[in-house]
C-alpha positions as CSV (number, residue, x, y, z in Angstrom):
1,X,61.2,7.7,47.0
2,X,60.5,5.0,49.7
3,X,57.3,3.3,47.7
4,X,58.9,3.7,44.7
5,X,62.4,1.7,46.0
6,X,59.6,-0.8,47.5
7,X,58.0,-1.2,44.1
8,X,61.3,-1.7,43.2
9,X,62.0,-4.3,45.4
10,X,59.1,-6.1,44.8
11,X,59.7,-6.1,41.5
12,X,62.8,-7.5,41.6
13,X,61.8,-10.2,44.1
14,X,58.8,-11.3,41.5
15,X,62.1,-12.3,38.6
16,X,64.3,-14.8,40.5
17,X,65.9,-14.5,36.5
18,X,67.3,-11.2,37.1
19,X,71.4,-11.4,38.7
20,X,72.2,-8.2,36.6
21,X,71.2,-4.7,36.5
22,X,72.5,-2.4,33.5
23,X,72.4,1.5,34.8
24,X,71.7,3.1,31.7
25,X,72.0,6.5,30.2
26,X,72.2,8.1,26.8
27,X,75.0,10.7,25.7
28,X,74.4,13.8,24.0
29,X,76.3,11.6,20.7
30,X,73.3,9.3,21.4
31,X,75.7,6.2,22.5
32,X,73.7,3.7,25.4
33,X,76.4,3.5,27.9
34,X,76.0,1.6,31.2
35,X,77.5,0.3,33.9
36,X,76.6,-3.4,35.2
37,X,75.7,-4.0,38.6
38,X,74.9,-7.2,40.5
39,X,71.8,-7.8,41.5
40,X,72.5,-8.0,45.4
41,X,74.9,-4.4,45.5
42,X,71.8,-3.1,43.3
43,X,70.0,-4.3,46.3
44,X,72.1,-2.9,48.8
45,X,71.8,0.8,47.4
46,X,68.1,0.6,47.6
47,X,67.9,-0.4,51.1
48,X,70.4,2.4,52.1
49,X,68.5,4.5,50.7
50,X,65.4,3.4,51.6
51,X,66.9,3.5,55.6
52,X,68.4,7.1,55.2
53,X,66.1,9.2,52.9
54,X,68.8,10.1,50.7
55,X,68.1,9.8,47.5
56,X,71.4,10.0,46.0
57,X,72.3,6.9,48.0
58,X,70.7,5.1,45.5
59,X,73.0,6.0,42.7
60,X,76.4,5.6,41.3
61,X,78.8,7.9,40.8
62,X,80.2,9.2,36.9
63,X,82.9,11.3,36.3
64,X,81.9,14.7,35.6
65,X,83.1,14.5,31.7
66,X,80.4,11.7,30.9
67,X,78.9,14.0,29.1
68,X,81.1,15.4,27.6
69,X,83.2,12.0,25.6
70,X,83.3,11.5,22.0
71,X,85.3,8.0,21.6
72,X,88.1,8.7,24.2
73,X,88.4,12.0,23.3
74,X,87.5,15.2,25.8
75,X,85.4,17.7,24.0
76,X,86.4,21.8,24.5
77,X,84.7,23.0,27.2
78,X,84.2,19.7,29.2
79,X,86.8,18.8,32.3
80,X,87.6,15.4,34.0
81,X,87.9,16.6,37.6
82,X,85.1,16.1,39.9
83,X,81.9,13.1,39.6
84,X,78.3,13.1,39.4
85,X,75.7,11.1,41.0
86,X,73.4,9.3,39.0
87,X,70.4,9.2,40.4
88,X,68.5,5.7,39.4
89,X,65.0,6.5,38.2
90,X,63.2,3.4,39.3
91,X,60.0,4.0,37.4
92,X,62.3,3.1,34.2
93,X,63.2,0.0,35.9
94,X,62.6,-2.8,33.0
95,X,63.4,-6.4,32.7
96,X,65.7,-7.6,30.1
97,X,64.0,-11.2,29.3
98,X,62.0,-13.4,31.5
99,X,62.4,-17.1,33.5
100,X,61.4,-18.7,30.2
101,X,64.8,-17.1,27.8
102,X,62.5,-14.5,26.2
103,X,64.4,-11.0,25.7
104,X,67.3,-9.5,24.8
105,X,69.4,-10.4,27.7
106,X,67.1,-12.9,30.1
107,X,69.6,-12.2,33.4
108,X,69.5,-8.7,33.0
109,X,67.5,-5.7,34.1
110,X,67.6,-2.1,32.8
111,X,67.4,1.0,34.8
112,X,68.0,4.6,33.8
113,X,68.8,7.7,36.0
114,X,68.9,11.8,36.5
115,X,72.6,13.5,36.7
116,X,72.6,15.7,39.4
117,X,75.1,17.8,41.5
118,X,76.7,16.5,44.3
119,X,77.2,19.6,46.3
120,X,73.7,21.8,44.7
121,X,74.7,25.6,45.6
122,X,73.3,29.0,44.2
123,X,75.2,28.6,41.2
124,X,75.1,25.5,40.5
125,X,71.2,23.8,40.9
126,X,70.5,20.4,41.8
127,X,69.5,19.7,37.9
128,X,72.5,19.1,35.6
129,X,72.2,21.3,32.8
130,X,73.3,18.5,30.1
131,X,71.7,15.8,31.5
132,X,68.7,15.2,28.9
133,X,66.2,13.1,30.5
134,X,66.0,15.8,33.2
135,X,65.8,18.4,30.6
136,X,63.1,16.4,28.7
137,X,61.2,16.1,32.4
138,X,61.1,19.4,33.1
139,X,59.4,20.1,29.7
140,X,56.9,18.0,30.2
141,X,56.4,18.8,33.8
142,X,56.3,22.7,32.6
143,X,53.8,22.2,30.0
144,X,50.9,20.5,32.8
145,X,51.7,23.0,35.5
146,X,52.2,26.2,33.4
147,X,49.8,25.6,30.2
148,X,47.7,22.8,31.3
149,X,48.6,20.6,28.6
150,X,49.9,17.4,27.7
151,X,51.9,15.4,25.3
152,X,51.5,11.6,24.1
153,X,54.6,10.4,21.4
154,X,54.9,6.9,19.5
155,X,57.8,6.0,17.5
156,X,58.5,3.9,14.5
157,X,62.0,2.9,13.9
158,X,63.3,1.7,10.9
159,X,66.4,-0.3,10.8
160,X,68.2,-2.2,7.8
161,X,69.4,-6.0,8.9
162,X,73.1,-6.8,7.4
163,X,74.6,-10.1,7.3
164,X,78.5,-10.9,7.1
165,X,79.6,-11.1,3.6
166,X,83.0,-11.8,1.9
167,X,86.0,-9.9,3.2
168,X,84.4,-9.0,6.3
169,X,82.0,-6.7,4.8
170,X,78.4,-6.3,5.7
171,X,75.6,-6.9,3.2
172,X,72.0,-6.7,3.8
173,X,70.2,-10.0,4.6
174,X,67.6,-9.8,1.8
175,X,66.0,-7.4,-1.3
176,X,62.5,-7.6,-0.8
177,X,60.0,-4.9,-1.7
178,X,57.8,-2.8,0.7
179,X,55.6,-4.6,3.0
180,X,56.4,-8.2,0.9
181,X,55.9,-11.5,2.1
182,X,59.3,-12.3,1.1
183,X,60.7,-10.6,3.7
184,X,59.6,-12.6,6.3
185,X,60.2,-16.4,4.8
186,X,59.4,-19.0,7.6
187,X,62.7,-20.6,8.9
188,X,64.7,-17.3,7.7
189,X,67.0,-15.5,9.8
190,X,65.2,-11.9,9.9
191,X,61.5,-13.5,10.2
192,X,62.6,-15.3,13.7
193,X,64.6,-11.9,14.8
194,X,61.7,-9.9,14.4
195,X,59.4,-12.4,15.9
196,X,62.0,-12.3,18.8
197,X,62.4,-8.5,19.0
198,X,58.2,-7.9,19.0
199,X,58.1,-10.7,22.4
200,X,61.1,-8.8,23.9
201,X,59.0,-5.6,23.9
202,X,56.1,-7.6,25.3
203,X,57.9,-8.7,27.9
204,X,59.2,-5.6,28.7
205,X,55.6,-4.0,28.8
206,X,55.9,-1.6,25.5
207,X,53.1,-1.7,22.8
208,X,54.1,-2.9,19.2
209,X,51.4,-2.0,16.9
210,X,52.8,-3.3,13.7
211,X,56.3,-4.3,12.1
212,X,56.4,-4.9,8.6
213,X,59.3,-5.2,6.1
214,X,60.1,-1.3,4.2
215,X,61.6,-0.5,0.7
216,X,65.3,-0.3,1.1
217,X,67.0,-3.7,1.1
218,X,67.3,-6.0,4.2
219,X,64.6,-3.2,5.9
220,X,62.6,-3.1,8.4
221,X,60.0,-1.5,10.6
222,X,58.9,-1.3,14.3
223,X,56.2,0.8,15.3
224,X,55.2,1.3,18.8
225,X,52.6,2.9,20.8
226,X,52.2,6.2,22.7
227,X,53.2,7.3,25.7
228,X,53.6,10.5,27.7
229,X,57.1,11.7,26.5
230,X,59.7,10.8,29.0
231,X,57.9,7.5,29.1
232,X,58.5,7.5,25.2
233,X,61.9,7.9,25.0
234,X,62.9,5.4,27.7
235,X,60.5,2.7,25.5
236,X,62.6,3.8,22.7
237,X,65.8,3.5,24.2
238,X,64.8,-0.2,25.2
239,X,63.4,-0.8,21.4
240,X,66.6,-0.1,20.1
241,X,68.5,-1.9,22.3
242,X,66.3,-4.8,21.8
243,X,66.7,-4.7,17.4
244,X,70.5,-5.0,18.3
245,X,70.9,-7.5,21.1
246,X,68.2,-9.7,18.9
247,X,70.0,-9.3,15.6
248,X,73.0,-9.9,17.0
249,X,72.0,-13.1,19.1
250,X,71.2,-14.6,15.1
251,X,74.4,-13.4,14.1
252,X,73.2,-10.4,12.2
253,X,73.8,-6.9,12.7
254,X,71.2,-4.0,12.7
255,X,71.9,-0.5,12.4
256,X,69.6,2.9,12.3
257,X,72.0,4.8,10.0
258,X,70.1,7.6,8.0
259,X,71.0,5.9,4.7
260,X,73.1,3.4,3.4
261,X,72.7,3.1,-0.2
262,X,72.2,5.6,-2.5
263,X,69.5,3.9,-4.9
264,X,67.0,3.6,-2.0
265,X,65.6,4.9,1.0
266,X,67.0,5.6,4.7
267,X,66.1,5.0,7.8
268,X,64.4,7.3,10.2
269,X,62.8,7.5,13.4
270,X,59.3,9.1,12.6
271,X,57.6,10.4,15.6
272,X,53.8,10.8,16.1
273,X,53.3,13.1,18.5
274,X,49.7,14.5,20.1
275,X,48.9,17.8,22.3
276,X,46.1,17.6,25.3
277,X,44.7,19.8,27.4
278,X,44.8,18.3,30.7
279,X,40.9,19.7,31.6
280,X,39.8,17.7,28.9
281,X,37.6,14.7,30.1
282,X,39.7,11.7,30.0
283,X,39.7,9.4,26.6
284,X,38.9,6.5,28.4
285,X,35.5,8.3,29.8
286,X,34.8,10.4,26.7
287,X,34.6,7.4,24.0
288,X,33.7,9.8,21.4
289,X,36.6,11.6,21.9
290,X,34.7,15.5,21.4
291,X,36.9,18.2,21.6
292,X,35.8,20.0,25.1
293,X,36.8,23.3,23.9
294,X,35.2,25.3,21.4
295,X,38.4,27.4,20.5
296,X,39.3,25.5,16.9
297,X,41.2,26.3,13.6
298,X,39.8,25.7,10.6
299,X,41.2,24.6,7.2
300,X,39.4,24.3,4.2
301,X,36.0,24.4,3.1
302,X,32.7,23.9,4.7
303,X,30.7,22.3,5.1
304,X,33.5,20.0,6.1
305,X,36.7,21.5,7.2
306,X,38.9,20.1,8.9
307,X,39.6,21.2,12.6
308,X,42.6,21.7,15.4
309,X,42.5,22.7,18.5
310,X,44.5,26.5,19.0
311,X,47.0,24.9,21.2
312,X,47.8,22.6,18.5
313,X,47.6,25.7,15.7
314,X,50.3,27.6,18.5
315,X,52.1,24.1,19.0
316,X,52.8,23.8,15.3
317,X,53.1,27.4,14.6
318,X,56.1,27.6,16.8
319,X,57.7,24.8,15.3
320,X,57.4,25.4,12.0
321,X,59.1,28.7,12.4
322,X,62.0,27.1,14.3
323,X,62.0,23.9,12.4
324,X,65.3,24.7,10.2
325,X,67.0,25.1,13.8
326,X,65.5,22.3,15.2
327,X,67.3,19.9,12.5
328,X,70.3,19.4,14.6
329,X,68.7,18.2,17.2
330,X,67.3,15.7,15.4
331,X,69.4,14.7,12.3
332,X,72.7,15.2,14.4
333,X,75.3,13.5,11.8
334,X,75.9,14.5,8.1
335,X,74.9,10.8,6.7
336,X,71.3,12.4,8.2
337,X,71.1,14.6,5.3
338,X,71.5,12.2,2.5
339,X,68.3,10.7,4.0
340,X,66.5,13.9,4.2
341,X,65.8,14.8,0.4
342,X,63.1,15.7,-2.1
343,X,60.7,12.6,-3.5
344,X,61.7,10.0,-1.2
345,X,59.3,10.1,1.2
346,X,61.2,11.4,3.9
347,X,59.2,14.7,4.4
348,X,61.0,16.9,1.9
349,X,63.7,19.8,2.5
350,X,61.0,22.9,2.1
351,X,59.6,23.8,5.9
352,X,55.6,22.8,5.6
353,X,53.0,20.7,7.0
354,X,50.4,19.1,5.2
355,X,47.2,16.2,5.7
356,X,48.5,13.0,4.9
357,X,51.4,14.0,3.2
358,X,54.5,11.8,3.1
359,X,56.4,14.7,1.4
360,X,55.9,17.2,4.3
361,X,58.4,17.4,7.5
362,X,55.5,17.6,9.6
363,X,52.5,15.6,8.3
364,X,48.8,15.9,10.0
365,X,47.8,12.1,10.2
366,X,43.6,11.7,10.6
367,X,43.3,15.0,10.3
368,X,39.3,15.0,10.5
369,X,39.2,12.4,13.2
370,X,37.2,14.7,16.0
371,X,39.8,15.0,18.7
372,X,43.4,13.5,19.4
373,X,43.1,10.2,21.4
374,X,45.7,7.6,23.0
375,X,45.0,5.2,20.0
376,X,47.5,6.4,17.8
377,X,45.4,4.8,14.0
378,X,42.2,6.8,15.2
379,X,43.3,10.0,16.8
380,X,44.4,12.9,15.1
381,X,48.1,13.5,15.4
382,X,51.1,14.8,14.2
383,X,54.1,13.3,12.2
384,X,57.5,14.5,13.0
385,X,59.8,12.6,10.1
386,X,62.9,14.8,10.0
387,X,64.1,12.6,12.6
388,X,66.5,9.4,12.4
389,X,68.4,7.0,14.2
390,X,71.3,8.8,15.0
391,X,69.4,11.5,17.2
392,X,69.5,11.5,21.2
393,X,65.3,10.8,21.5
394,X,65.5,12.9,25.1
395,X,67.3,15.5,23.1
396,X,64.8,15.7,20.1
397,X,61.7,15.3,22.1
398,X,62.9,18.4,24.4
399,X,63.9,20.4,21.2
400,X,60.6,19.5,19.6
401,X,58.0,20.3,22.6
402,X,60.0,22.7,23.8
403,X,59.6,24.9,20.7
404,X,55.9,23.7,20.5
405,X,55.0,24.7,24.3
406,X,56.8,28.0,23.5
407,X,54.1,28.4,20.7
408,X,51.1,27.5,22.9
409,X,52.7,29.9,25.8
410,X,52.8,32.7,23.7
411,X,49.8,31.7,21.7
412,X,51.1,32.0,18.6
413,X,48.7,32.5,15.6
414,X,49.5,29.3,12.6
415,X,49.7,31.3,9.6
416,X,51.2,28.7,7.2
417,X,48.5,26.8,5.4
418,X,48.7,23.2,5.0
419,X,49.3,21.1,1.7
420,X,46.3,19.1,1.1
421,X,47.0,18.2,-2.9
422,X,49.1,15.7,-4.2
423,X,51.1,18.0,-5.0
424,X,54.5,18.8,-3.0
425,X,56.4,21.7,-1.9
426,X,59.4,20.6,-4.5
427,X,56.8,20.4,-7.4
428,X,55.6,23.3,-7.1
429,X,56.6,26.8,-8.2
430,X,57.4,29.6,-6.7
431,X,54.3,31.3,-6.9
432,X,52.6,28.1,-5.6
433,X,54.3,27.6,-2.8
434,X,53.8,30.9,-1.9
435,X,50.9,29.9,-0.2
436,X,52.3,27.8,2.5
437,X,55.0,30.5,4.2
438,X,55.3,32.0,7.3
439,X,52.7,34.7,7.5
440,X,51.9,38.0,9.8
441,X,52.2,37.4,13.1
442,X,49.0,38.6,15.3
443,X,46.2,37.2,17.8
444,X,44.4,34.6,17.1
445,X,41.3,36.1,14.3
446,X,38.8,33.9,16.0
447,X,40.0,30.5,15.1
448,X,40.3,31.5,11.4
449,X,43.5,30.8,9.7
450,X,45.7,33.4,8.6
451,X,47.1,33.7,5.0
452,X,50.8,33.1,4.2
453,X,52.6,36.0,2.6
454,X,56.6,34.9,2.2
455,X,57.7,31.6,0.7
456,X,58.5,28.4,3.1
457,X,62.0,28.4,4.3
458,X,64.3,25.4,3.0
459,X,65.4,23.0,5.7
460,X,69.0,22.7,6.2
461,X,71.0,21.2,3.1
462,X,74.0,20.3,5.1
463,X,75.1,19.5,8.6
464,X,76.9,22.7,8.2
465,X,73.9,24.7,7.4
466,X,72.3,22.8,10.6
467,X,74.5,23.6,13.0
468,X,74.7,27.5,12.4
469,X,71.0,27.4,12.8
470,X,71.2,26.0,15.8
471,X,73.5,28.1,17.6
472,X,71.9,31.6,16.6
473,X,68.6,30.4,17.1
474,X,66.5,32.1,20.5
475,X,64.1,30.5,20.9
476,X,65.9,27.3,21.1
477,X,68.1,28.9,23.6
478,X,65.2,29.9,25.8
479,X,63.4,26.2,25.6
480,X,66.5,24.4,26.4
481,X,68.7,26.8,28.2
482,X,72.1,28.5,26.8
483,X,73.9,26.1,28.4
484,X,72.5,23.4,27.0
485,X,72.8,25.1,23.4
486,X,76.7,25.4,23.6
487,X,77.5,22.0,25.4
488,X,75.4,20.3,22.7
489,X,76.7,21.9,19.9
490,X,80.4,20.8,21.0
491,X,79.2,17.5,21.3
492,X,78.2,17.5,18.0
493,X,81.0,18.9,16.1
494,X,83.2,17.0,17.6
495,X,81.0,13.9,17.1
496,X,81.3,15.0,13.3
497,X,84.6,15.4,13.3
498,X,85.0,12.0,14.5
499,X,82.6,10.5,11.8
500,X,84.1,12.4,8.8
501,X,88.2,11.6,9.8
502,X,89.4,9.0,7.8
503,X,92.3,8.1,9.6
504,X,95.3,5.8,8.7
505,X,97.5,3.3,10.1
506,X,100.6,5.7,9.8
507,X,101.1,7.8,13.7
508,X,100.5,5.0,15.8
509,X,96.8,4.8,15.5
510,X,95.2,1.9,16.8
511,X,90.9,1.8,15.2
512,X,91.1,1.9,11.4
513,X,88.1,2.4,9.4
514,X,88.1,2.6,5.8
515,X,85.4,4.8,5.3
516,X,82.6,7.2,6.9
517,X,80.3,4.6,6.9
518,X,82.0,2.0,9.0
519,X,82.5,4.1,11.9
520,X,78.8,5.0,11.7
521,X,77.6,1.5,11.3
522,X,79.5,0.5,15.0
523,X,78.1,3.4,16.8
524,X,74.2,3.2,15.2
C-alpha cells in the first residue's frame, strides 16, 4: 500500500489543478454516487495511512445500507445500523480535466474504492459480499491463479443527445442517419461535445478508438479500447461520467436509456470481450499472434475452418447455457427489453452465437483472425450485445466471466453450432434452428464440435421472465455467491418498482413524474 499511496502522492503533486477529489462508487441500481473531498483531507488520509500501515485509514466511512438505497427508500433485507469503510483503490485514481480546462470537471479528481468490514470475524470476511468491484476482482484474480487465464473487455456505449424543447420536454438534438456527416456539423452543439468528451478520455488516459453518429435520432457512439476487466469497468464508469458532465456543460442532456422511441433503435453497451491463457507468449513479443496451444475447436469446412481455442469453446459454452439467467444482470430495467428484440440489430431474443452476426446475443468478431490479441479490430473476440446502459458494468462483467470461467473450469464441451448465414435465429424455422441448441454434454471429442440436438432457448421476454431466471439459476449462485444472488435481486425489484410507479401529487408526495420514462431519463 505504501508505493502505491506514494504514486499517489506524486501524482497528485504533478496537477496543481486538482483541489477536489470525488470518492466514487457504483450501486447495485447502477447510480455513481460520491462523496467530495478536499484535496488537502484527501492528503491527510494518505499520509496516515502511509505512517501506520492501516489500510483502512485511507478511507471513508458509508453507512452500512449504501448498498442497499433505491431513491430514499430502504430495500427488505438491508439495515441502517452500523458503517463500512471504503477502502480508496488508488490504482483508479484519475484526473477529472487538466491545467489547460480540458475535462469534465478540471478541479477535480476521481477515485474509487473496496467496501470492506470494519471488524472482519469468522462470519463475516474482510470482503463485503455486495460490494461489486471486489466481486468482479476476485473473478478475475480466480481465473489467473486457478485456470491460468485471462480476460481483456472494451466497451462501446451508445447514448442519444436531447436538447430542451417546449414545455420543458426533452427532444433529441438532431435526425441524422447512421454514421452521416450531418451529425457532426462544424459549429453545432453535439460536434464540439463529442470533440470534448474524446479529449476528456485522453486526458484521463483511456483509448477511444472511434465515435461516430448511430441510427436512432440525436445518437451517438463511443467506443473504447481493452483492458483487463476491473480496469474496464472503472474506464467505463469514467466514460459515462464524461458523456454527461460534457453534454451537460453545452446545455444538453445525454442519457443511456435502452430505448426511447419506438420507430428506432436503443441504446446499448456492447461489450467485446477476449479469453488468454496466461502461458501464452506475450502479444507484444509474438507479433503474429499464433495460438501456442494446439488444443482448438473447429467450425466449418476445410480446408479453411475457422478455429477457437477450448477455453474459449468452454468459456462460451457456459454462457450460452446460462445466458437467459444472465439477462438481469445485464438488462436490469424493463425499458431494457424494448431494446432487446428481433431485426433490430440488437442480438435477437433466441440464445445463439454466430460469426459476424449482428442478430446473435453473442457475436464472434474476426473469427478467422489466428489468435485473440490486445488490438481489439484485428484479434478475434467476442461480442456481448445483450447489455445496455442501465446495467452495473462490475455487476455484468462478474456475471458474464463468472459463468464463462465456470465453463473453462469444468471444461465444458460447446455443443451449440454457430450461425454463419445471413440468415437469423427468428427467420428461421423450427427445424432450422434446430441446429444451433444446446447439445449432449461430454468431454471434449478431440477439438471437434459437437452436434446440437434441442432447439435454442428464447432469452427472457420480460423483466419478469428475467428475474425468475435469475434467482433459480446455480450456477449463477455458485459464480457470484448466494448472497450476492438475493441482495441483488432486492435491489432490483425494488429498483423496478420505483421505475414503473407512476405517482401523483395527491398524499403529500414531493418528485412527480409523468411517466416511466422521465424517472429513467434522470437516473441514466
Amino acid at each position: 500500500m505504501t508505493s502505491a499511496i506514494d504514486s499517489a502522492l506524486a501524482y497528485l503533486s504533478n496537477r496543481s489543478n486538482i483541489a477536489f477529489i470525488r470518492v466514487q462508487w457504483v450501486d447495485l441500481t447502477n447510480t455513481v454516487r460520491f462523496r467530495v473531498l478536499p484535496r488537502p483531507y484527501f492528503s491527510k488520509l494518505l499520509e496516515k495511512a502511509k505512517s501506520t500501515g492501516d489500510d483502512k485509514a485511507a478511507s471513508i466511512s458509508l453507512s452500512v445500507v449504501t448498498l442497499g438505497i433505491v431513491g430514499l427508500s430502504v430495500v427488505d433485507g438491508f439495515c441502517c445500523v452500523g458503517e463500512l469503510p471504503y477502502v480508496f483503490d488508488l490504482a483508479s485514481l484519475k484526473s477529472c480535466g487538466d491545467e489547460f480546462g480540458n475535462g469534465y470537471a478540471p478541479r477535480h479528481a476521481s477515485v474509487l474504492g473496496w467496501f470492506r468490514e470494519k471488524t472482519p470475524s469468522i462470519s463475516k470476511p474482510f470482503e463485503v459480499t455486495l460490494c461489486p468491484r471486489s466481486l468482479l476482482a476476485s473473478i478475475e484474480e480466480d481465473a489467473k491463479n486457478t485456470s491460468k487465464v485471462e480476460f481483456l473487455v472494451g466497451f462501446e456505449s451508445e447514448f442519444i443527445l436531447l436538447k430542451p424543447g417546449l414545455n420543458g420536454e426533452h427532444t433529441p438534438v438532431n435526425d441524422h442517419p447512421w454514421s452521416a456527416g450531418a451529425a457532426f456539423r462544424t459549429g453545432s452543439a453535439e460536434s464540439r461535445v463529442l470533440e470534448e468528451i474524446v479529449d476528456a478520455l485522453s486526458v484521463a488516459g483511456i483509448e477511444v478508438l472511434q465515435y461516430h453518429s448511430e441510427g436512432a435520432p440525436g445518437q451517438y457512439e463511443v467506443v473504447t479500447g481493452p483492458l483487463p476487466p476491473l480496469r474496464a469497468a472503472d474506464a467505463l464508469v469514467y466514460t459515462r461520467e464524461t458523456i454527461y458532465n460534457v453534454a451537460n456543460k453545452h446545455g444538453l442532456r445525454a442519457t443511456f436509456a435502452p430505448r426511447l422511441f419506438k420507430d428506432s433503435a436503443g441504446s446499448g453497451a456492447h461489450c467485446h470481450f477476449s479469453v488468454h491463457d496466461v502461458k501464452e507468449v506475450p502479444i507484444e513479443a509474438n507479433p503474429q499472434n499464433k495460438i501456442t496451444k494446439d488444443a482448438i475447436v473447429s467450425f466449418g469446412d476445410p480446408p479453411n475452418p475457422v478455429e477457437i481455442t477450448l477455453n474459449e469453446a468452454s468459456f462460451l459454452s457456459n454462457l450460452l447455457d446460462n445466458l437467459s439467467s444472465l439477462s438481469l444482470l445485464t438488462m436490469p430495467t424493463s425499458a431494457s427489453y424494448s431494446r432487446m428484440q428481433d431485426g433490430i440489430w440488437s442480438g435477437g431474443t433466441y440464445v445463439c452465437w454466430g460469426f459476424e452476426h449482428r442478430e446473435t446475443p453473442i457475436r464472434l468478431c474476426n473469427p478467422r483472425s489466428q489468435a485473440p490479441s490486445s488490438d481489439i479490430h484485428k484479434s478475434r473476440n467476442f461480442e456481448l450485445k445483450m447489455l445496455d446502459g442501465t446495467a452495473n458494468p462490475y455487476v455484468a462483467l462478474s456475471g458474464l466471466l463468472g459463468l464463462g470461467l465456470q465453463g473453462i473450469q469444468l471444461k465444458k464441451p460447446l455443443a451449440r453450432k454457430p450461425i454463419q448465414g445471413r440468415q437469423s435465429a427468428a427467420d428461421m424455422t423450427p427445424f432450422e434452428r434446430g441446429a444451433y441448441g444446446r447439445g449432449t454434454s461430454r468431454s471434449h471429442p478431440n477439438g471437434q464440435a459437437i452436434q446440437a440436438t434441442e432447439q435454442p432457448e428464447r432469452l427472457p421476454l420480460t423483466l419478469a421472465e428475467a428475474q425468475a431466471n435469475f434467482e433459480s439459476n446455480e450456477p449463477l449462485k455458485d459464480a457470484l455467491g448466494a448472497d450476492f444472488v438475493r441482495g441483488y435481486l432486492a435491489v432490483n425489484k425494488a429498483l423496478n418498482a420505483t421505475l414503473q410507479r407512476r405517482v401523483s401529487n395527491d398524499g403529500g408526495v414531493v418528485h412527480h413524474f409523468e411517466d416511466d420514462d422521465d424517472l429513467l431519463l434522470q437516473m441514466f
